[in-house]
C-alpha positions in Angstrom: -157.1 -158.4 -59.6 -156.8 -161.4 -57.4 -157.5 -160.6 -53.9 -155.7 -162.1 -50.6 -154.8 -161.1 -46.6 -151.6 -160.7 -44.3 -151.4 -164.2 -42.2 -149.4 -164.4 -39.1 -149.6 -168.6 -38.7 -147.2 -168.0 -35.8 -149.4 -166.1 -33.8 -152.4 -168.9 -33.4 -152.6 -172.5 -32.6 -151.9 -175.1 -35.3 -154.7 -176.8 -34.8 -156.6 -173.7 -35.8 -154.8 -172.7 -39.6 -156.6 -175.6 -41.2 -159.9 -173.3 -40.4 -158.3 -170.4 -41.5 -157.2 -171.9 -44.8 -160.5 -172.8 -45.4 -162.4 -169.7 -44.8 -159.7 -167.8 -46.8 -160.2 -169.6 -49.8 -164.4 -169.3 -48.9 -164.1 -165.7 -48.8 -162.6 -165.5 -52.4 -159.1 -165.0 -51.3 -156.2 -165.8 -53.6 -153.1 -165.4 -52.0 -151.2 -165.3 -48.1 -148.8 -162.8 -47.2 -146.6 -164.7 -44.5 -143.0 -164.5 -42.9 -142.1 -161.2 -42.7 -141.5 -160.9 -39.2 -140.6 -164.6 -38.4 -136.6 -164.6 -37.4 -137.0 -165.5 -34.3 -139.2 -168.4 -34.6 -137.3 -169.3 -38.2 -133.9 -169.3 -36.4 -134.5 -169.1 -32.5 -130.7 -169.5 -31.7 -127.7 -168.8 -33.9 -127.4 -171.8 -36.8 -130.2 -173.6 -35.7 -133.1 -173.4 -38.3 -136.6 -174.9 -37.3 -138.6 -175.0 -40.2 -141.4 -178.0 -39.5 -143.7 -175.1 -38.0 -143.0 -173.4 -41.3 -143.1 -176.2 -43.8 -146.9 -177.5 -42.2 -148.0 -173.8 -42.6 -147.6 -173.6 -46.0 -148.8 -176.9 -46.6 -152.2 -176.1 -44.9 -152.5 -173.0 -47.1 -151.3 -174.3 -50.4 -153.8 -177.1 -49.4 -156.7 -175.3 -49.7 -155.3 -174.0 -53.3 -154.1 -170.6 -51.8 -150.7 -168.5 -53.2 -148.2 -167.9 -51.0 -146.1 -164.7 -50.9 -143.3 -165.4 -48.5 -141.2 -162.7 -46.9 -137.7 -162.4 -46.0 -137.7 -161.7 -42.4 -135.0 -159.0 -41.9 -137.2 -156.2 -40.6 -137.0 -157.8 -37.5 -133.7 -159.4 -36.2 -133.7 -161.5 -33.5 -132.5 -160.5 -29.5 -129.4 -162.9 -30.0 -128.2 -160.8 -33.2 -128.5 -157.5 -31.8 -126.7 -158.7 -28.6 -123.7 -160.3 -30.8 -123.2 -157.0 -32.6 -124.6 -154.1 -30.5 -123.5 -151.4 -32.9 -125.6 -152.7 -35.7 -128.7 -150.3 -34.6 -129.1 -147.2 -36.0 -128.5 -144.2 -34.3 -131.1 -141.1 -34.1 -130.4 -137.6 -35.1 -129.5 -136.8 -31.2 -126.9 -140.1 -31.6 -129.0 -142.2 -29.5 -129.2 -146.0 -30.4 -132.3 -147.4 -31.5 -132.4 -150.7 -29.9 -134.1 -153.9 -29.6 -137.9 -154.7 -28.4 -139.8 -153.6 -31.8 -138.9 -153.4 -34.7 -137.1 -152.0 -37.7 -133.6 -151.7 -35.6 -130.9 -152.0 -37.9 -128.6 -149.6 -39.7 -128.9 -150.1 -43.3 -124.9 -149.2 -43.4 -123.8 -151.9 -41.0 -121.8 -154.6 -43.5 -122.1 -157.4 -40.0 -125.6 -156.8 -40.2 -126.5 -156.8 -44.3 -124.4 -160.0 -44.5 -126.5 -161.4 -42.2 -129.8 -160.1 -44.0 -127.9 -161.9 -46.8 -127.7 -165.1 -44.4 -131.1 -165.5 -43.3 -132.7 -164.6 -47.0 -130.2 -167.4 -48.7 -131.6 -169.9 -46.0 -135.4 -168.9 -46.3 -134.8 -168.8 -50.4 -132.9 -172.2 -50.0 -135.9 -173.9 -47.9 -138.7 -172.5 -50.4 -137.2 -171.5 -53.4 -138.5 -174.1 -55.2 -142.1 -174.8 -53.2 -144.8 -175.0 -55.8 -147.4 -172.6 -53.4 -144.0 -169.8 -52.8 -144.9 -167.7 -56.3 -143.5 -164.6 -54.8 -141.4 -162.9 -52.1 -141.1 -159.7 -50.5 -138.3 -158.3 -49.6 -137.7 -156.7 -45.6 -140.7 -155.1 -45.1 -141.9 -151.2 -45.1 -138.2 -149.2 -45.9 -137.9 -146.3 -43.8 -141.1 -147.1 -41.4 -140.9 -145.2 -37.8 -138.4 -142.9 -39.8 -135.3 -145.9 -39.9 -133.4 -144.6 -43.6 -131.1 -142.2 -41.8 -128.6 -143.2 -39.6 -126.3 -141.5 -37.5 -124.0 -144.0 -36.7 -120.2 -144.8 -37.2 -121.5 -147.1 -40.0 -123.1 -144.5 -41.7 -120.2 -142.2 -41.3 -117.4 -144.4 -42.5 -120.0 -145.7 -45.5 -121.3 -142.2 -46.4 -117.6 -141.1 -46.8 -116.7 -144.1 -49.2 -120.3 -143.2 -51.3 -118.6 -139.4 -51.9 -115.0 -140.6 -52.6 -117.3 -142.5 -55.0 -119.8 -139.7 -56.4 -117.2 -136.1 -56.2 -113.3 -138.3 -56.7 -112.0 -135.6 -55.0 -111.9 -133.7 -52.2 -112.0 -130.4 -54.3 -114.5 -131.1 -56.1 -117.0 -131.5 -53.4 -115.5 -128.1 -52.1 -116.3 -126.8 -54.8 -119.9 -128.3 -55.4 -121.0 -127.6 -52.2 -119.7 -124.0 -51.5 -117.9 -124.9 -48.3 -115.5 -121.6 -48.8 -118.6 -120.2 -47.0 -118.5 -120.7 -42.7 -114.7 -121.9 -43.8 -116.3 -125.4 -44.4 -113.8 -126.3 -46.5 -112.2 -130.5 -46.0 -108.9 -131.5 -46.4 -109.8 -135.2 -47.1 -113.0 -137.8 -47.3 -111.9 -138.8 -44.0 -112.5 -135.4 -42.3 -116.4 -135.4 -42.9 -118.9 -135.9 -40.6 -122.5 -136.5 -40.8 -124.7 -133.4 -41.4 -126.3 -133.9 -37.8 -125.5 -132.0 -34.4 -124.2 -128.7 -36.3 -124.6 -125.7 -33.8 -127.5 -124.3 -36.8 -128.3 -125.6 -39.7 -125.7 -127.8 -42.0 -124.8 -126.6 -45.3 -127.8 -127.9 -47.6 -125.5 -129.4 -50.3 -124.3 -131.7 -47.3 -127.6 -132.8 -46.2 -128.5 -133.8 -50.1 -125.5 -135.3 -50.4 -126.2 -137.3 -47.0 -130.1 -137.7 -48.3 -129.1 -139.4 -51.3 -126.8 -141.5 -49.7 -129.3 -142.9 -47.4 -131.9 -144.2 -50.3 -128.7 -145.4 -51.9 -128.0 -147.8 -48.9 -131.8 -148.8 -48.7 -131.5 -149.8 -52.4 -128.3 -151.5 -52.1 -129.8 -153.3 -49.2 -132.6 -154.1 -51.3 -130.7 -155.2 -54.1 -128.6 -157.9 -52.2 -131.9 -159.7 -51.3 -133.1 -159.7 -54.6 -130.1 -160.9 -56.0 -129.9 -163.9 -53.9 -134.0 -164.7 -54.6 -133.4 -164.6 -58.5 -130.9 -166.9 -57.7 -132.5 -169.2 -55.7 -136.3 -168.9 -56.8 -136.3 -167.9 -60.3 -139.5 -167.0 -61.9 -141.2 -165.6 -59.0 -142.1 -162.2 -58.6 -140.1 -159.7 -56.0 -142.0 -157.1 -54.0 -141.9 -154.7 -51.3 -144.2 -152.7 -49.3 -143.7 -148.6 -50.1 -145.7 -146.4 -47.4 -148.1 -143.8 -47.5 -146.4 -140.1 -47.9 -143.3 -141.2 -47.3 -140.4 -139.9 -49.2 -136.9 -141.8 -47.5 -136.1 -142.9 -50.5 -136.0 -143.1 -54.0 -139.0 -145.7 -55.3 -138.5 -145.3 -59.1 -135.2 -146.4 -58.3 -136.9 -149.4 -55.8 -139.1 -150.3 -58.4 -136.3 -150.8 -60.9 -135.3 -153.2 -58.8 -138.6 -155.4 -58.3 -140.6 -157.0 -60.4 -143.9 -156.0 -58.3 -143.9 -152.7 -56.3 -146.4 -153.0 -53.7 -147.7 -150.4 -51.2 -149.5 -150.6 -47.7 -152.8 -148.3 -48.1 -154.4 -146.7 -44.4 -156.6 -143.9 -45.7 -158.3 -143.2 -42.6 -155.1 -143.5 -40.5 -153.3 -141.5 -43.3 -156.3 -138.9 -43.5 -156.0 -138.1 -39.5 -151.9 -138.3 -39.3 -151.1 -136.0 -42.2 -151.7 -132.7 -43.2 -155.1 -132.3 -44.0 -157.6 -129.9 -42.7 -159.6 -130.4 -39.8 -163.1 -130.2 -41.6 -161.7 -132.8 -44.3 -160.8 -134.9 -41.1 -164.3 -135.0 -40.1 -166.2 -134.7 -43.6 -164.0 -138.0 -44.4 -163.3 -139.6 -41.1 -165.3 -143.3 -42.4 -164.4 -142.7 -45.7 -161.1 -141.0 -46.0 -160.1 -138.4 -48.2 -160.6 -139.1 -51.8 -157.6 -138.8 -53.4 -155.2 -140.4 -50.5 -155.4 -144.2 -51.9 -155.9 -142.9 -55.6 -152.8 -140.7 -55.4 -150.9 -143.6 -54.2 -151.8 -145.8 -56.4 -151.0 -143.9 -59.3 -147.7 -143.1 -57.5 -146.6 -146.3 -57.4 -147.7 -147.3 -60.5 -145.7 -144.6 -61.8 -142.6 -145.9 -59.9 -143.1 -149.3 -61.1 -141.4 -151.0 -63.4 -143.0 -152.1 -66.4 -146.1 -150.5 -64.6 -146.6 -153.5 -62.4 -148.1 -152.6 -58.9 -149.9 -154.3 -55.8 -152.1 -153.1 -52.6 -149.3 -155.5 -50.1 -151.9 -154.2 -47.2 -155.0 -152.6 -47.0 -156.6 -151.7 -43.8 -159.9 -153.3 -43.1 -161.1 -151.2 -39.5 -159.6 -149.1 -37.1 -155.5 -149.0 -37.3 -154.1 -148.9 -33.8 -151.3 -145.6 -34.8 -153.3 -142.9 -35.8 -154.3 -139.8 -33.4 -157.5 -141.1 -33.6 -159.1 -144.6 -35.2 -161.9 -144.7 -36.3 -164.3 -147.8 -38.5 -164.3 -147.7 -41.9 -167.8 -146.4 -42.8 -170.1 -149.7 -44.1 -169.0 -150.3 -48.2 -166.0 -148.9 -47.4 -163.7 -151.5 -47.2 -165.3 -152.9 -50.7 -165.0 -149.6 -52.6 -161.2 -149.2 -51.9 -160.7 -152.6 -53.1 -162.2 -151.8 -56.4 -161.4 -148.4 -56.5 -157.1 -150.0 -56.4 -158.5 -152.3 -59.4 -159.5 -149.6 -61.3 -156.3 -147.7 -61.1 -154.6 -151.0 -62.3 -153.4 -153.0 -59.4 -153.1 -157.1 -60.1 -153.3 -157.9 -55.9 -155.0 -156.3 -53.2 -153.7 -158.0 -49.4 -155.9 -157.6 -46.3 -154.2 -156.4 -43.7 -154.4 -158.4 -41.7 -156.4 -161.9 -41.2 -157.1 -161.6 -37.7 -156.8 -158.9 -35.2 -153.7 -160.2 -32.4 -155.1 -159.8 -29.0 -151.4 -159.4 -27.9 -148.4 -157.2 -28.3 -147.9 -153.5 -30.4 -150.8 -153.8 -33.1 -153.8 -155.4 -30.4 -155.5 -152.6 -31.2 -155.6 -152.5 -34.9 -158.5 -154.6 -36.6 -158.8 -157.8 -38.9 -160.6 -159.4 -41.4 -161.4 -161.8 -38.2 -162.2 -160.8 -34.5 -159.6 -161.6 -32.0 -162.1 -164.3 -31.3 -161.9 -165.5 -34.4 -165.2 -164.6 -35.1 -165.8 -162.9 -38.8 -165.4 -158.9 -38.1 -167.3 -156.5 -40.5 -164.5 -156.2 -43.1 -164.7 -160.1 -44.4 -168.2 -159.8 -46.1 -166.9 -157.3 -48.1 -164.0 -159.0 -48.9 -166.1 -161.7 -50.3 -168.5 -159.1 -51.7 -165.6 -157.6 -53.3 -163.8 -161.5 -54.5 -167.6 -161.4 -56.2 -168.0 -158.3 -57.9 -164.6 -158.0 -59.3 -164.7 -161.8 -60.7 -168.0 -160.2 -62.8 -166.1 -157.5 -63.7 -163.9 -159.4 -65.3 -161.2 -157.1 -67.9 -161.5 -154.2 -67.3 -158.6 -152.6 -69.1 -156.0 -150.7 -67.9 -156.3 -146.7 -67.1 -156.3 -144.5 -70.1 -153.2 -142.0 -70.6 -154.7 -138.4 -70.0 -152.5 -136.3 -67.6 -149.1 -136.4 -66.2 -147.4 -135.2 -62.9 -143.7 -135.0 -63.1 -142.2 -136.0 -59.7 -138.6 -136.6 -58.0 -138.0 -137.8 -54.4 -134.8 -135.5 -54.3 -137.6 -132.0 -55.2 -139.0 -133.7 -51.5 -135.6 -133.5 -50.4 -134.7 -130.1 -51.1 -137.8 -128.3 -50.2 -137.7 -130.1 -46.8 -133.3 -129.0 -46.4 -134.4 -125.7 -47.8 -137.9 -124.7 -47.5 -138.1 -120.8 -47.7 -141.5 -121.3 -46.2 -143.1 -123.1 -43.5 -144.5 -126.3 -45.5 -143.9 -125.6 -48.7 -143.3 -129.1 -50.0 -142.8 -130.8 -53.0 -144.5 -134.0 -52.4 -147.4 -131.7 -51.0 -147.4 -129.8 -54.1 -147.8 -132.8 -55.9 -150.8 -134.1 -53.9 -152.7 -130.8 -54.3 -151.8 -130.7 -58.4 -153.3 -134.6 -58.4 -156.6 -133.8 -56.7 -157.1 -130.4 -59.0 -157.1 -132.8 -61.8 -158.8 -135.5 -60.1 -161.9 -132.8 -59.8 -162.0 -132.1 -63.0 -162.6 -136.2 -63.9 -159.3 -136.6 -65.1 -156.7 -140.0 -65.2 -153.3 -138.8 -63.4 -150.2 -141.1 -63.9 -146.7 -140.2 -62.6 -143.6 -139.7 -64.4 -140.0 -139.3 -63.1 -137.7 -136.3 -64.5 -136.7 -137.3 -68.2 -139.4 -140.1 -68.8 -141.1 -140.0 -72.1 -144.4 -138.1 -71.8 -145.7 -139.1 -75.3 -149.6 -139.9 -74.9 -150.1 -137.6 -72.2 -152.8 -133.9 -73.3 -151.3 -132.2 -70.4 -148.5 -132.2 -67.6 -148.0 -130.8 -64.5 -144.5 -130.0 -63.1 -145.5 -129.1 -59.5 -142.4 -128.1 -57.3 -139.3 -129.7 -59.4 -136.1 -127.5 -58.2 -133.5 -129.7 -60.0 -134.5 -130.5 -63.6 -132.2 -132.5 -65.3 -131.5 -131.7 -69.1 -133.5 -135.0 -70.1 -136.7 -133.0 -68.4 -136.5 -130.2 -70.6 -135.8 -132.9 -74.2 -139.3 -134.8 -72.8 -141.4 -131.7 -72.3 -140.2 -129.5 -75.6 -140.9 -133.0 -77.5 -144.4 -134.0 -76.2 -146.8 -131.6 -77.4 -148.7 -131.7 -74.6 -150.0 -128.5 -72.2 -147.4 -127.8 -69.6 -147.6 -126.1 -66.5 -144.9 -125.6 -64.2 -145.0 -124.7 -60.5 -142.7 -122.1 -58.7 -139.4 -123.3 -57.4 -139.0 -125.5 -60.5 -135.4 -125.5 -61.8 -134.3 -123.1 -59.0 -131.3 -125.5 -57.8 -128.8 -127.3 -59.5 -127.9 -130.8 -58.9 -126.0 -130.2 -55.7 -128.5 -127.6 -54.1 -127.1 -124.3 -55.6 -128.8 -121.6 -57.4 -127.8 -122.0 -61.1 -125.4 -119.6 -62.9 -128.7 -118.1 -65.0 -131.0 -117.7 -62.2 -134.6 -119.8 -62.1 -136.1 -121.6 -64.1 -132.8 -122.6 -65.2 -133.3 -124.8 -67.9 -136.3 -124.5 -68.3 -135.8 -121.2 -69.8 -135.5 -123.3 -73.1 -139.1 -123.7 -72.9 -140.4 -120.8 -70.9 -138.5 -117.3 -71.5 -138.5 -116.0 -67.8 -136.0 -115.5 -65.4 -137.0 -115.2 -61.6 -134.8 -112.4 -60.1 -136.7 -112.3 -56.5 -138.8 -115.0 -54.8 -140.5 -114.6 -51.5 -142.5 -116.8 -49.4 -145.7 -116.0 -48.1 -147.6 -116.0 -44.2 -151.2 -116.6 -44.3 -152.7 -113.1 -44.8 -150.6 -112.2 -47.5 -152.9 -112.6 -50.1 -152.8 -111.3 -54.2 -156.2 -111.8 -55.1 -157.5 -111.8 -59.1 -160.4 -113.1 -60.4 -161.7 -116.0 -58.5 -158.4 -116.8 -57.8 -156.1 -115.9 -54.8 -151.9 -116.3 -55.1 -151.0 -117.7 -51.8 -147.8 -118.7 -49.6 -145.0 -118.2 -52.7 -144.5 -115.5 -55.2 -141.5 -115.7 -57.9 -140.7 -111.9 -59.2 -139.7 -112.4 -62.9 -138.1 -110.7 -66.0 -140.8 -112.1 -68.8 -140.8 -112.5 -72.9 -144.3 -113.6 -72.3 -148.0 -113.1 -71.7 -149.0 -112.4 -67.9 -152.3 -114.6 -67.9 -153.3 -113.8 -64.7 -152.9 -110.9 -62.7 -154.4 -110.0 -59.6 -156.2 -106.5 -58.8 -152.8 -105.6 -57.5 -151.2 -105.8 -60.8 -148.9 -108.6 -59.9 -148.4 -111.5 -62.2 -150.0 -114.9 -60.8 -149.2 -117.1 -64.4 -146.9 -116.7 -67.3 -147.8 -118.1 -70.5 -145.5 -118.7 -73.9 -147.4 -120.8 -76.3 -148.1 -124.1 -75.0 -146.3 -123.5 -71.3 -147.4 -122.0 -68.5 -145.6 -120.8 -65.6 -147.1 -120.1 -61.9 -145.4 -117.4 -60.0 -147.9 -118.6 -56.9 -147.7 -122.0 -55.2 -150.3 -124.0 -56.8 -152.3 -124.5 -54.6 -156.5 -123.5 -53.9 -158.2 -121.4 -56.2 -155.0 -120.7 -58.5 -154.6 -124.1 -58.8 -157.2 -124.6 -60.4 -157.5 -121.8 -62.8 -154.3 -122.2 -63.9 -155.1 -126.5 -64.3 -158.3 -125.7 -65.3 -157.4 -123.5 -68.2 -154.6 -126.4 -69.3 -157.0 -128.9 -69.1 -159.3 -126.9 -71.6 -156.2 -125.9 -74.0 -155.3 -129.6 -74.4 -158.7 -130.6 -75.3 -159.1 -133.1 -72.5 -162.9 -134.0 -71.6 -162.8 -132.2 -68.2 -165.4 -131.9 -66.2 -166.0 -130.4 -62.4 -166.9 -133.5 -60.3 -169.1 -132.9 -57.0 -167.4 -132.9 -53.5 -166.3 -136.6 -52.9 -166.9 -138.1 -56.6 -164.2 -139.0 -58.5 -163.5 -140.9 -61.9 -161.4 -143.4 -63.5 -161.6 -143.9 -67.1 -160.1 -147.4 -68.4 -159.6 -149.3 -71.5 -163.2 -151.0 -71.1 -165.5 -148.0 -69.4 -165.6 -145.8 -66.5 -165.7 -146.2 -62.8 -167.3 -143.8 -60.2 -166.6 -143.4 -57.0 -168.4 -141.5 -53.8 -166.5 -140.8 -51.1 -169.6 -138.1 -49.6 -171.0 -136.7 -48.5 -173.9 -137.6 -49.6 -175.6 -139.0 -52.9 -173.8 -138.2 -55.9 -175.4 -137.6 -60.1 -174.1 -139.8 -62.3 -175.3 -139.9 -65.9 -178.9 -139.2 -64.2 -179.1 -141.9 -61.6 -177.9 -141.3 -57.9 -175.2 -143.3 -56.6 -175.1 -143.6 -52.3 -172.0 -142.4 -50.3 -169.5 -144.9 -49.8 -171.0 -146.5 -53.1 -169.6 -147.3 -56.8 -170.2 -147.5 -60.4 -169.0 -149.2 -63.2 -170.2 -147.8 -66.7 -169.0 -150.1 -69.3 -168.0 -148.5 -72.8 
């Protein structure tokens, strides 16, 4: 995994990037990550390109042997854009503009504004294309950051209206598909829709899909005009983009179709504090953060990957300046998350960034350097870590053990229609991937339909819409299945199906849910060491109730080698229910101590110890914050 650091040239004094160059390639890095936020200084005024600055900044870095990956600088148009064509912001769910003074302020539906995206990435492509040092690009930068998919404005309308004309041909058929005889919803043309915002309650749900899938559509359109103009123009280079933490906008199978690298930007102390995790696993993992946040994304995303090809475009080195609270990475830190994305298969890990900016939004949120310029805590161990994974050397690539099957529209639904107060998908997922991260396990993601050939067990955690290529993939791959509740409750246009849930998945399971009922906290079904929790599907069964709880009510269906939850999966059920897959399958499970976690490769096994304290592995004690590499 070659190693290297986000580098703002812009930001400093020419005079000083020769020393930077320098102690980048000291340090072991590999590779800069520049341009992504550039316009302005690229193009100050409309037509008129300055590229000298440019040009000597990637001379000084490919002088020192250093890789450049160059981005296209659309994240950020320029004052002068906006104010030619004020109407290419995106407007909020309220219908407020989102204007000008930071960043991400464009409506992804806007044709004035993509054609200029186009503009500025043909120039950029045009200048560098052909550089020796330019061996990759990335595309925009972070899709859907500070919530910017959705817009609400006439863009979006008149585009969103096209993209059904498109999908339903005609305006019966969406009728029809969406159920608007109920409220007297019913359209009379394309042209009569409106966006699913500013209803007096809640839109109908088959309208918000329909306006949720839209919206990753116009991201990946977007998307694909850039990379269709750097193939063009720079062939053989790699394309990447930067895919977020949690964040489920829009469809990244479908983005990673589209790129040859699919990076991701990985905070695990900022994510730790800003998502939902309890308050005692905010303070047990403040310095450390939680130990399945990077893993799960990196699994995620090399899931959603094409040809399994994946990269760490940012990785936080201190405290992040967005989080409720920011604290320092704890010491080793910063070195075990760099191996630990190795492990899991990633060929670039990127620094974020090279030195903290003393001015402007992100002041606050710390470098490999001081503001000074002075070395922070953070660039030893990137050296540390340029050393120990050059001994490393191959490692292999993770072993096939257990699969999650996941779909960004299951995260759509269950956040239209929830039921229950945070009963989500993605959520779902995350809790499924730790249970089977305790138990020692490898954990790769799968969309709906993907072969699942190689894999001892699979976990379908919240899937409402399962497309008939689902149910072909599971019946053929021999593996231990368990499915979570909600799975194959919707059709493809958010409507219960004709046969009640599972629907299709009747072919594998014989149930069919008649009632389904979310539950508050205090509603509790307890069994034996187990608890069913926040969901419970009611179901007429031609199979074995596995678990039931002392109040006779059925926690887990089994027929032969599939096994249905009638409780959320989540806590204590989660884990008998994974546990008891795990063992069916035959998979080597075992029940790791709080904070440890494994990966198993093609050339041994790594350890890792998050805390909170010293850890047992294979006799010997391995520190917090520490890990191990046990070659095979």
């Amino acid at each position: 995994m070659k190693l290297g650091v986000c580098y703002y040239p812009e930001h400093w004094p020419e005079e000083r990037w020769p020393t930077d160059a320098r102690m980048m390639r000291e340090t072991g890095l590999k590779c800069v990550r520049i341009g992504e936020f550039a316009w302005s200084r690229i193009e100050p005024e409309p037509g008129r390109f300055e590229w000298d600055w440019l040009d000597r900044a990637i001379d000084v870095l490919a002088s020192e042997g250093l890789e450049i990956i160059l981005g296209t600088p659309t994240a950020t148009p320029p004052k002068w854009l906006v104010d030619a064509m004020p109407d290419m912001v995106a407007l909020d769910r309220q219908g407020r503009p989102r204007g000008f003074g930071s960043r991400r302020h464009y409506c992804f539906s806007h044709d004035g504004y993509r054609e200029e995206a186009k503009r500025i990435t043909r120039a950029v492509a045009e200048r560098y294309g052909q550089h020796p040092a330019v061996v990759s690009w990335q595309t925009d930068n972070e899709y859907g950051c500070h919530d910017t998919v959705q817009s609400f404005s006439p863009a979006a309308r008149e585009a969103f209206r096209v993209w059904l004309a498109e999908r339903y041909g005609s305006i019966q058929a969406l009728n029809e598909a969406w159920g608007n005889v109920f409220w007297s919803m019913e359209y009379r043309s394309f042209d009569a829709i409106e966006l699913p915002n500013l209803t007096v309650t809640e839109a109908n749900p088959s309208h918000w899909l329909a306006f949720r899938r839209f919206s990753s559509d116009q991201v990946l359109r977007f998307n694909q005009a850039q990379v269709d103009i750097l193939r063009g123009r720079s062939p053989g280079r790699d394309i990447t983009h930067n895919a977020m933490g949690f964040y489920t906008g829009y469809d990244h199978f479908a983005l990673g179709e589209q790129l040859d690298v699919l990076g991701w930007d990985s905070y695990p102390l900022g994510f730790l504090e800003m998502f939902r995790f309890s308050d005692s696993d905010k303070i047990e993992y403040a310095r450390t953060g939680h130990p399945d946040i990077a893993a799960f994304h990196h699994d995620l995303y090399r899931g959603c990957a094409k040809d399994g090809r994946w990269s760490v475009l940012e990785q936080q080195p201190g405290p992040v300046n967005w989080a409720r609270y920011n604290p320092a990475p704890l010491d080793g830190m910063v070195h075990l998350w760099t191996v630990e994305a190795a492990a899991h298969g990633a060929e670039m890990l990127c620094y974020f960034r090279w030195r903290q900016a003393p001015f402007a939004q992100e002041q606050m949120h710390a470098g490999l350097l001081r503001p000074d310029g002075e070395p922070g805590p953070a660039l030893a161990e990137a050296g540390q870590s340029a050393e120990a994974l050059a001994a490393l050397g191959d490692i292999g690539k993770p072993v096939r053990q257990a699969a999650i099957v996941f779909a960004y529209d299951a995260e759509w639904i269950t956040q239209i229609q929830p039921q229950g107060e945070g009963l989500s998908a993605l959520w779902a997922a995350f809790d499924c991937y730790s249970a089977l991260r305790e138990l020692g396990l490898n954990v790769d993601f799968v969309p709906p339909g993907a072969s699942l050939e190689g894999y001892a067990l699979v976990v379908v955690p919240c899937l409402p819409h399962v497309p008939e290529a689902s149910i072909a993939a599971l019946r053929g791959s021999g593996a231990q299945v368990v499915i979570g509740p909600r799975s194959g409750s919707k059709t493809a246009e958010l409507t219960i199906p004709d046969a009640l849930a599972p629907g299709a998945l009747r072919e594998v399971i014989p149930l069919r849910v008649v009632r389904s009922e979310s539950l508050r906290p205090g509603l509790v079904h307890r069994g034996d060491g187990w608890e069913l929790t926040r969901w419970l599907d009611h179901a007429e069964v031609d199979a074995e109730a596995e678990l039931v709880s002392d109040d006779g009510v059925a926690a887990c269906w089994r027929s032969g080698r599939f096994r249905y939850a009638a409780g959320w999966l989540t806590g204590s059920l989660l884990r008998q229910i994974v546990g008891r897959g795990a063992e069916d399958s035959g998979l080597e499970a075992i029940s790791l101590s709080r904070g440890l976690r494994k990966v198993t490769t093609g050339r041994g096994v790594f350890w890792f110890n998050y805390g909170p304290g010293q850890a047992e592995v294979d006799g010997e004690q391995l520190g917090r914050a520490c890990w191990r590499f046990v070659p095979t």
